[in-house]
N, C-alpha and C positions, 0 to 999 in steps of 0.2 A: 504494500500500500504506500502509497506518495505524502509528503507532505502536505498536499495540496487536496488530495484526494474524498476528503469524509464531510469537509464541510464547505460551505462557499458562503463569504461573505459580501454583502455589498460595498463596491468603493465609498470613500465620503466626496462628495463633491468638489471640483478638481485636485484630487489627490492632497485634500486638509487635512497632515497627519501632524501635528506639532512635532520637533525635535523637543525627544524626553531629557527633564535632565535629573537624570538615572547616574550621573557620577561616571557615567562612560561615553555617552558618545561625543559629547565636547571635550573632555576630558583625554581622549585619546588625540584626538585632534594636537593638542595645547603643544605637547612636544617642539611638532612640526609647521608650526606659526609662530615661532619667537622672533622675526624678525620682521611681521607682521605688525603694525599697532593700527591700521586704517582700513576697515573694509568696507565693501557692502552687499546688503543682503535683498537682492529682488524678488525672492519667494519668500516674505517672513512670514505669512500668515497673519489674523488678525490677535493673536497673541504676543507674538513677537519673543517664543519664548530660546532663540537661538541666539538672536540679539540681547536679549537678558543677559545669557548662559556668557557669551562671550568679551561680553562689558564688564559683567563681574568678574571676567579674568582680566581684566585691562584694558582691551581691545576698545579701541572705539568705533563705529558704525557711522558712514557717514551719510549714507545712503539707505534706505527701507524703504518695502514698498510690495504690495501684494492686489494679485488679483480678486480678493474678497473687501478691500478696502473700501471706506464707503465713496470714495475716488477712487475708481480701480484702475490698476497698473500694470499691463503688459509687461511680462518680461521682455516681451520679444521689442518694446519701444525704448528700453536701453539703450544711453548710447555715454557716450564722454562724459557729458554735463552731469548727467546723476555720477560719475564712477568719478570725480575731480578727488584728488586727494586719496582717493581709494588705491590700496598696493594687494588687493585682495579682492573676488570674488568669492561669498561663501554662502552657501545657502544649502537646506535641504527643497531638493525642486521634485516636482512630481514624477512618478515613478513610473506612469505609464509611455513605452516605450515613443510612440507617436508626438510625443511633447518633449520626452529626455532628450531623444538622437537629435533634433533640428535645436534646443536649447545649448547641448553640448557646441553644435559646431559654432553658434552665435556667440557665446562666449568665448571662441575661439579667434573671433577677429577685434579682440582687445588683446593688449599687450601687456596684462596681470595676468598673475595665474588665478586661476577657480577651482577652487574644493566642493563639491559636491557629495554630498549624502547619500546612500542608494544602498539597493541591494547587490550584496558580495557578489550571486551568482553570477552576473549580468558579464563580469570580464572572462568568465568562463565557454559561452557564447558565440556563436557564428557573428549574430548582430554587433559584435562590439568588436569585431577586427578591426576595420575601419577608425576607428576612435582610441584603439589602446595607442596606436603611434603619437599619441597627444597625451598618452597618460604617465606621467612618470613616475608618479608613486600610488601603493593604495595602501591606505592605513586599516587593518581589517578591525570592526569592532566585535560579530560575532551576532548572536540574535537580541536584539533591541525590545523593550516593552511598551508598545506605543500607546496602551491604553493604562493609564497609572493607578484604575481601581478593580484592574482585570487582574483574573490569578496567573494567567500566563504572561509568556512573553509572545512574539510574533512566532512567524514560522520560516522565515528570512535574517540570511544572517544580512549584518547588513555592514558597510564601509564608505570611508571617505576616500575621493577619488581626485587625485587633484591631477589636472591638464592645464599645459601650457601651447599657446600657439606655435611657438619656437621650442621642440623640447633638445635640449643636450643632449640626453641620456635615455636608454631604456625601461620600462617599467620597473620600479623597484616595488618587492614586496613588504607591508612589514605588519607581524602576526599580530594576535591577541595575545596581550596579558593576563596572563593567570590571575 
């Protein structure tokens, strides 16, 4: 039997999943953005709880903005002017393939790099050939609890993925911590 297999649940409308903060998934992140202090986030949700998480690490946010805002925001109408000051792209963006792959390559013709949130299996993947040459690292978190008064956690491990337009290097991996 699959993990996927015994139950189906409905999406939440455009993929409104808050980043948890469960002490792991920003957290895992923090290492590998110290040299980071400006980002921003154009999927924050109307929570804004990634921008929280990452403020209270230090980071400042210069930018936020989401599709459920009561002024809603295209990610896809990003451009310079919101990213001024910005040395970071970070955001958890929706997970449905038909929105990731074309946000992926959008983000790709800025010249910061972008961290993205998703699921692990995805670099596993036929669909994500094309895209790894842009990925240079992935920070794996493992499975995520997206709903904070549910007894489980997901069924997706899930990682940080950061691409650059210009990458140096090939993808590097780097595991979960125990």
């Amino acid at each position: 039997m699959g993990k996927h297999s015994h139950r189906k649940f409905a999406r939440r409308k455009n993929d409104n999943y808050p980043t948890p903060d469960d002490g792991r998934c920003v957290p895992t992140l923090l290492p590998h953005i110290g040299g980071v202090h400006f980002f921003a986030e154009p999927c924050a949700g109307r929570d804004r709880s990634l921008v929280k998480q990452l403020e209270r690490a230090g980071k400042q946010c210069t930018f936020q903005a989401d599709i459920e805002d009561d002024e809603p925001f295209d990610f896809f109408n990003l451009t310079e002017v919101e990213l001024q000051g910005a040395e970071a792209i970070i955001t958890n963006p929706p997970w449905t393939r038909d929105i990731l792959h074309p946000f992926i390559e959008y983000c790709l013709t800025f010249d910061i790099p972008t961290y993205l949130l998703f699921d692990a299996d995805w670099a596993h993947t036929q669909q994500a050939y094309d895209y790894l040459r842009h990925c240079v690292a992935i920070y794996s978190i493992g499975r995520v609890k997206w709903f904070p008064n549910s007894p489980h956690q997901g069924k997706d491990n899930a990682a940080w993925y950061r691409f650059e337009k210009r990458p140096s290097s090939g993808t590097r991996f780097y595991g979960k911590r125990a």
